[in-house]
C-alpha positions as a Markdown table, in Angstrom:
| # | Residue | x | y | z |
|---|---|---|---|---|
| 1 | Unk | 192.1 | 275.0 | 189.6 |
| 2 | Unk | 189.1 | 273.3 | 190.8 |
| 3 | Unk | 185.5 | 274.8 | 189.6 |
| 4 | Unk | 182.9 | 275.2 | 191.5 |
| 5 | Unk | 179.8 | 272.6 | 191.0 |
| 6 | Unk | 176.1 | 274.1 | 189.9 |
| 7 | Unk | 172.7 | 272.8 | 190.3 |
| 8 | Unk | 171.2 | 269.4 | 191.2 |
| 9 | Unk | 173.7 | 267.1 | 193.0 |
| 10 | Unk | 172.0 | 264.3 | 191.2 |
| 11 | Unk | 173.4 | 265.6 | 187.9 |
| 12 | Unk | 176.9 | 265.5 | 189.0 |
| 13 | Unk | 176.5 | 261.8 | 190.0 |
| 14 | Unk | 177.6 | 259.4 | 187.6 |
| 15 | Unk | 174.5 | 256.1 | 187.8 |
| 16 | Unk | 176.3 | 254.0 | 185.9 |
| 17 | Unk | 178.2 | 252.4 | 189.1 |
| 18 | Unk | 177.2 | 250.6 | 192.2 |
| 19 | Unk | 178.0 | 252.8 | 195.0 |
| 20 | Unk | 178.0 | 251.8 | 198.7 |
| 21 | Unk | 174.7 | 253.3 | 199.3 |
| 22 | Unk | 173.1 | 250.9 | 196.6 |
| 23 | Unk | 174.1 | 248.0 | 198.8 |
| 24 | Unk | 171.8 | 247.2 | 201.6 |
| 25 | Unk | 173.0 | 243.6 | 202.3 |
| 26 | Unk | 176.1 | 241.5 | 200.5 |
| 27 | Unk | 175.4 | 240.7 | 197.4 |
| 28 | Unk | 177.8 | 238.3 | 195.0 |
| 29 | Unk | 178.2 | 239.3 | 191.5 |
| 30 | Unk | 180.0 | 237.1 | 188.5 |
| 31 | Unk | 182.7 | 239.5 | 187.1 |
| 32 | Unk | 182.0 | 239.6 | 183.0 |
| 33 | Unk | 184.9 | 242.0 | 181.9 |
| 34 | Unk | 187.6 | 244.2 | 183.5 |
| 35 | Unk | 188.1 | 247.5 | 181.4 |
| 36 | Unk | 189.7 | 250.9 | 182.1 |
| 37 | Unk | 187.2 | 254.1 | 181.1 |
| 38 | Unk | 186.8 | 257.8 | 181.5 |
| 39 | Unk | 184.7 | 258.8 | 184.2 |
| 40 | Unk | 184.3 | 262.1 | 185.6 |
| 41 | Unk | 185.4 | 262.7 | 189.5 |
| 42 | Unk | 183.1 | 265.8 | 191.1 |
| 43 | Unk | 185.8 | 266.1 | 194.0 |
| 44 | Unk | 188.7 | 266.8 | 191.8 |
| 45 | Unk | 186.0 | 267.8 | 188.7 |
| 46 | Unk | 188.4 | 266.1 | 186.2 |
| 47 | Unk | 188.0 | 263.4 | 184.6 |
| 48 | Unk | 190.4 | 260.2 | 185.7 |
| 49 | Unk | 190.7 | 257.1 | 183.2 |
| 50 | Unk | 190.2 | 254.2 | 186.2 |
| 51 | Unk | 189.3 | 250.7 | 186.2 |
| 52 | Unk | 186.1 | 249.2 | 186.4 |
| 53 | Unk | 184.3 | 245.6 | 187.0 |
| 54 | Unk | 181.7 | 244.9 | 184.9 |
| 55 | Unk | 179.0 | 241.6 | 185.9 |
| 56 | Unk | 176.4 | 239.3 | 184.3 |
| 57 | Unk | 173.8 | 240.0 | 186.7 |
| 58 | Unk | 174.0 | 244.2 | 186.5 |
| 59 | Unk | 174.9 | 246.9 | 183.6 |
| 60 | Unk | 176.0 | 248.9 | 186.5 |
| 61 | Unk | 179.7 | 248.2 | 187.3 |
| 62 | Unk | 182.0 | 248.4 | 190.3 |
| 63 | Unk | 184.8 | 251.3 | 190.0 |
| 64 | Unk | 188.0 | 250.2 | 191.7 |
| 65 | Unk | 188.8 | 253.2 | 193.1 |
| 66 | Unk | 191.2 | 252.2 | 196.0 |
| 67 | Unk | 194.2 | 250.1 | 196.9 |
| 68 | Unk | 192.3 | 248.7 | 199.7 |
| 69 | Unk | 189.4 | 247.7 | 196.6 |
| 70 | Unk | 191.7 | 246.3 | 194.2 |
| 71 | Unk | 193.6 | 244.1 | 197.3 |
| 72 | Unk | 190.6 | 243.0 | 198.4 |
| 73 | Unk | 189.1 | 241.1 | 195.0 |
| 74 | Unk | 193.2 | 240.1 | 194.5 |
| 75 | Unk | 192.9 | 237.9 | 198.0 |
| 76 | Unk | 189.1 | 236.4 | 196.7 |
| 77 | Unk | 190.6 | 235.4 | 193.6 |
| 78 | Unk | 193.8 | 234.3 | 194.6 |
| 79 | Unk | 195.5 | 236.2 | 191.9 |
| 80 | Unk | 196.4 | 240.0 | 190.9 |
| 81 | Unk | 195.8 | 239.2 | 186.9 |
| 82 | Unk | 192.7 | 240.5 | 186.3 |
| 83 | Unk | 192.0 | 238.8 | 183.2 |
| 84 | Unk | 192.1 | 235.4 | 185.7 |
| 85 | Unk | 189.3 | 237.7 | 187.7 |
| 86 | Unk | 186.5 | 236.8 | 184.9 |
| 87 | Unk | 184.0 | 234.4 | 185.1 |
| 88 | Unk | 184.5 | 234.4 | 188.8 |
| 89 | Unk | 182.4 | 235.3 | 191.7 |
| 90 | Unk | 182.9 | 238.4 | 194.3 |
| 91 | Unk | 181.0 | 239.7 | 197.3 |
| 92 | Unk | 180.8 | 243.4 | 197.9 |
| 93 | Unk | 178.6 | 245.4 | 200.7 |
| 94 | Unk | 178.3 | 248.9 | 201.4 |
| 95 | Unk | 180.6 | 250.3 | 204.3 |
| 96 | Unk | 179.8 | 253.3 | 206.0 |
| 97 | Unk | 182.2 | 255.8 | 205.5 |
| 98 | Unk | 182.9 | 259.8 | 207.8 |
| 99 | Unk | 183.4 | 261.5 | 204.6 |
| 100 | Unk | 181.5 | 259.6 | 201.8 |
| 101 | Unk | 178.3 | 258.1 | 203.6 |
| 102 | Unk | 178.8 | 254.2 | 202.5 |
| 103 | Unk | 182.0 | 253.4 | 200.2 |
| 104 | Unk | 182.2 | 249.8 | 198.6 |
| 105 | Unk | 184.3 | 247.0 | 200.0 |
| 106 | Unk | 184.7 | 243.5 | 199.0 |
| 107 | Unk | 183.6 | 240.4 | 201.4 |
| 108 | Unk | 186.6 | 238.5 | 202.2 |
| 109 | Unk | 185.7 | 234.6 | 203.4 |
| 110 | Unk | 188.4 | 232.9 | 205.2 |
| 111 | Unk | 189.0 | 230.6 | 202.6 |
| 112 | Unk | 189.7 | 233.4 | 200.2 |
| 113 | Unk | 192.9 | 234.5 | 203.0 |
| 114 | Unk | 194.6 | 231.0 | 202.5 |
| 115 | Unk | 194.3 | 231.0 | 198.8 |
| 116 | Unk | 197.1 | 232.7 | 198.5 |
């Protein structure tokens, strides 16, 4: 059974990620670690262990949330072993979304599509 949210939407939204809103343009981060962590889901309000992208240039880190996410940065980096994923570069941007405003995606270059 789901319960019902209280209060200030801001306090049910968890800062610590880049979210599709917080990207105006495309912007290329280094990937510094790829860990899995407890984070708190207000749709469902449980709490869902999932994995996340950490970079050099940010604290704040990337969920990936979706197939379609995790597919994405596999095509960039020509591989779906994530520990090959560090150390390398990947372009996200924010894409707007019906039910969730923006939602993050990943920039695929053409090169990136013959990689593999």
């Amino acid at each position: 059974m789901n319960k019902q949210l209280t209060g200030s939407w801001l306090k049910h939204v968890d800062f610590r990620f880049i979210s599709g809103e917080d990207l105006e343009k495309d912007t290329t981060l280094t990937i510094k670690s790829v860990v899995k962590e407890d984070v708190f889901n207000p749709n469902s309000n449980t709490t869902d262990n999932v994995m996340i992208l950490y970079f050099v240039e940010t604290k704040k880190g990337v969920i990936v949330g979706s197939k379609k996410v995790g597919s994405s940065i596999e095509k960039v980096m020509g591989t779906k072993n994530v520990e090959d994923w560090v150390g390398k570069k990947v372009t996200f941007f924010g894409e707007p979304h019906k039910r969730f405003g923006k939602v993050v995606r990943v920039r695929i270059e053409r090169r990136a599509l013959f990689n593999g």
